[in-house]
N, C-alpha and C positions, 0 to 999 in steps of 0.2 A: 518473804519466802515465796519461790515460785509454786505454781500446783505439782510441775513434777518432783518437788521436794518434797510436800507435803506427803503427795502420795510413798515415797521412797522411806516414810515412816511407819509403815507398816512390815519395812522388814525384820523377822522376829528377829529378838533380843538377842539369842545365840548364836547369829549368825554374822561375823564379822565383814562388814562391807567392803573391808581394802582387801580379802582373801576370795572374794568372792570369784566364779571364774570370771572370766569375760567374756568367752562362748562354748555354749552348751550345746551339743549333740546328743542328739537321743533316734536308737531303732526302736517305734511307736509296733509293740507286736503286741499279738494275744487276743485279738477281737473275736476271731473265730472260736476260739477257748471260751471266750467269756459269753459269747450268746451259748454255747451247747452244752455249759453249766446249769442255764436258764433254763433249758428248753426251747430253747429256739433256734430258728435256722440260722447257721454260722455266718451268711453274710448281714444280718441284723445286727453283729457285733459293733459293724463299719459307720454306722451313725452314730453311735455313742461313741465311739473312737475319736469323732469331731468333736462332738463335743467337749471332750477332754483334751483335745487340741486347742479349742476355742481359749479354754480356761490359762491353758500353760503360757499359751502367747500373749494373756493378760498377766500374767503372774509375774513373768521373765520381765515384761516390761515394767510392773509396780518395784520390783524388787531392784531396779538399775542392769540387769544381763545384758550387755551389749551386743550378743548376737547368738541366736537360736536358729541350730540348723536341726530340721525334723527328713525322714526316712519315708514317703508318701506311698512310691510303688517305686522297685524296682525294675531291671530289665528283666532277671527273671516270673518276675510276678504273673507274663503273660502266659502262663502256662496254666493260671489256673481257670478253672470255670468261666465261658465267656459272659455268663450269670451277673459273678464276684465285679467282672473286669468293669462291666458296663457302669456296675453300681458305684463303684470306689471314681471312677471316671465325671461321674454326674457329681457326685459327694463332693469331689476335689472344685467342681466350676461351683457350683449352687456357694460352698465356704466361700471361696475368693470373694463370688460377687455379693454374699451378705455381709461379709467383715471389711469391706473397703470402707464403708463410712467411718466405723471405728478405726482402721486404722491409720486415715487421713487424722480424725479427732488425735489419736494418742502419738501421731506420729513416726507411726512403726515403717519403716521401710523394705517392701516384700521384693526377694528374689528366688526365680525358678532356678532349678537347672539341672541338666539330664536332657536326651534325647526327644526337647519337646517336640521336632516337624513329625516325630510319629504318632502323635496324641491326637483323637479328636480334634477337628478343628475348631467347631466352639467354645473347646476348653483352652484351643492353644489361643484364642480370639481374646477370653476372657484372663486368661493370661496376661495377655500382653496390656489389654485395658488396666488393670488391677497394675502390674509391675511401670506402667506409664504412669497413673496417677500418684503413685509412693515412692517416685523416681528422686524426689528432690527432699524426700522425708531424711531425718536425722537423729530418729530415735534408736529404737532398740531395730535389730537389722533382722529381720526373720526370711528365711532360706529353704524353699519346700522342695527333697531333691524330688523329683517324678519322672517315671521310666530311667531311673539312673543307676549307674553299674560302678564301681570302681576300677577294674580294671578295663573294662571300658575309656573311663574319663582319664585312665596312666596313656593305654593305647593309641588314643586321639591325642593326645600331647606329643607323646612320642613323633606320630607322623608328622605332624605340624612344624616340628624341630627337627626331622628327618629334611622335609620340603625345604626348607629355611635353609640349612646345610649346601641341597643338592641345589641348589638356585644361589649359589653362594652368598647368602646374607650374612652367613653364622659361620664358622669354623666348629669343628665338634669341641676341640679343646674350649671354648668359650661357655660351654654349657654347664651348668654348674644347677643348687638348686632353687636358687631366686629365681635365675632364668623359666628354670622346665614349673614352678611353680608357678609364673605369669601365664602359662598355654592349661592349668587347669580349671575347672568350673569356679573355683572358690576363688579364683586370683583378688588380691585385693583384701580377702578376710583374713581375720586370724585363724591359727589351728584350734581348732576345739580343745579346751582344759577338762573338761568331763563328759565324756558317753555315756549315757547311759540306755541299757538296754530293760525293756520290763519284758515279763512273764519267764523270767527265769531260764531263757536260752542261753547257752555258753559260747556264743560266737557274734561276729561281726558282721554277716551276710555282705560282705561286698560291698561295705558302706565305708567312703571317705579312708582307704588304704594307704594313703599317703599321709595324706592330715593328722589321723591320729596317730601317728606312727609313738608322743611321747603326749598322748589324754590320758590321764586318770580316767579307770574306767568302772563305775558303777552296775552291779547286776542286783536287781528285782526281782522278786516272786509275782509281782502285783502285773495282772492284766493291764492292758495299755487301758481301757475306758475305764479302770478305777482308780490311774495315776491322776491325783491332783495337787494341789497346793501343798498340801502335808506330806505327801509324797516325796515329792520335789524339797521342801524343807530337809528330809533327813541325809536325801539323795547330797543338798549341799554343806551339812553339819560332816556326812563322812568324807567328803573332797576334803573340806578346813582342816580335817584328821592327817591327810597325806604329808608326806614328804617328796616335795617333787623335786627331783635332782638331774634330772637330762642328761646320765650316763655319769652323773658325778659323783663323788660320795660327800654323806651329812659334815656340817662343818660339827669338827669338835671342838669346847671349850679348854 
């Protein structure tokens, strides 16, 4: 028995392995909520928000999840506090550069994407260190979107396959969605099987509007720094509940 077998029995009992998704998307919200529950100032949320990060991307990977994409900052997000901006900035380089040793050890392989040339530059530095050394990893595939927008990431496609047209590489009629799906951030991944979103917001903030176009989609009450392991557990016992049918209907007996 290899170690990552061994460890992949720890996933609980009720949770069927061959149902399981194979990539999980989650919008990580409620940090601000959950420090001013405390008493405390709302950007203090944002450290324990990593740390609940830290957890998930252990988890994902003991449990076999073949690929975790997490919601980091938005393009909108710059609107807020340059307070908030600066701290979540430093929080995102500080994680990269302390979890690369683990995830050389477990094998996880890290990818950015979003408008990173507008980032700090030693975050985009440490980026690229961190996304270099987990380049040839083949574990569990973790995907941090940062300053990323959806329709954003449709719009840049579009030009991309606009260009390609007008420089006659493409014909329009040739564009289909394999195609205009190679020109998006994700090319190469699968579509996420489950979203989930925590602290109980009803919407999808501009996240992955193509991709999830057919995820199961999970909503929580639970502030993002108190989603952990058991969280996540029932988050994947109510997926195993669904019937996923891609516009079809249930087969009858």
């Amino acid at each position: 028995m290899t170690a990552k077998q061994s460890i992949l029995k720890d996933l609980p009992a009720d949770i069927q392995r061959d149902r399981l998704p194979r990539h999980v998307a989650i919008i990580m919200d409620g940090n601000g909520r959950w420090a001013k529950r405390r008493g405390l100032p709302r950007i203090m949320g944002h450290p324990r928000g990593v740390d609940a990060l830290r957890e998930l991307v252990r988890c994902c990977d003991d449990w076999g999840i073949e690929a975790l994409t997490v919601y980091a900052f938005s393009t909108e997000n710059w609107n807020r506090p340059q307070q908030e901006v600066t701290l979540i900035m430093t929080l995102i380089e500080q994680f990269l550069r302390a979890e690369l040793p683990e995830m050389i050890q477990r094998d996880i392989r890290l990818e950015l994407m979003g408008q990173l040339e507008a980032l700090p530059r030693s975050l985009q530095a440490q980026m690229h260190r961190t996304m270099g050394a987990t380049h040839n990893n083949r574990g569990l595939r973790f995907v941090v979107a940062t300053n990323y927008g959806g329709r954003q990431e449709i719009l840049q496609a579009c030009r991309q396959l606009a260009m390609q047209v007008k420089q006659g590489a493409i014909q329009p009629d040739e564009i289909d969605e394999a195609l205009f799906e190679r020109h998006l951030y994700t090319a190469g991944c699968s579509d996420p099987d489950l979203l989930i979103r925590t602290s109980g917001e009803m919407r999808i903030s501009n996240f992955l509007l193509w991709q999830v176009a057919y995820s199961e989609i999970y909503i929580t009450d639970t502030l993002w720094p108190d989603f952990d392991r058991a969280e996540l557990h029932r988050a994947l016992c109510a997926y195993q509940q669904r019937d996923r049918r891609f516009g079809g209907v249930k087969n009858e007996v």
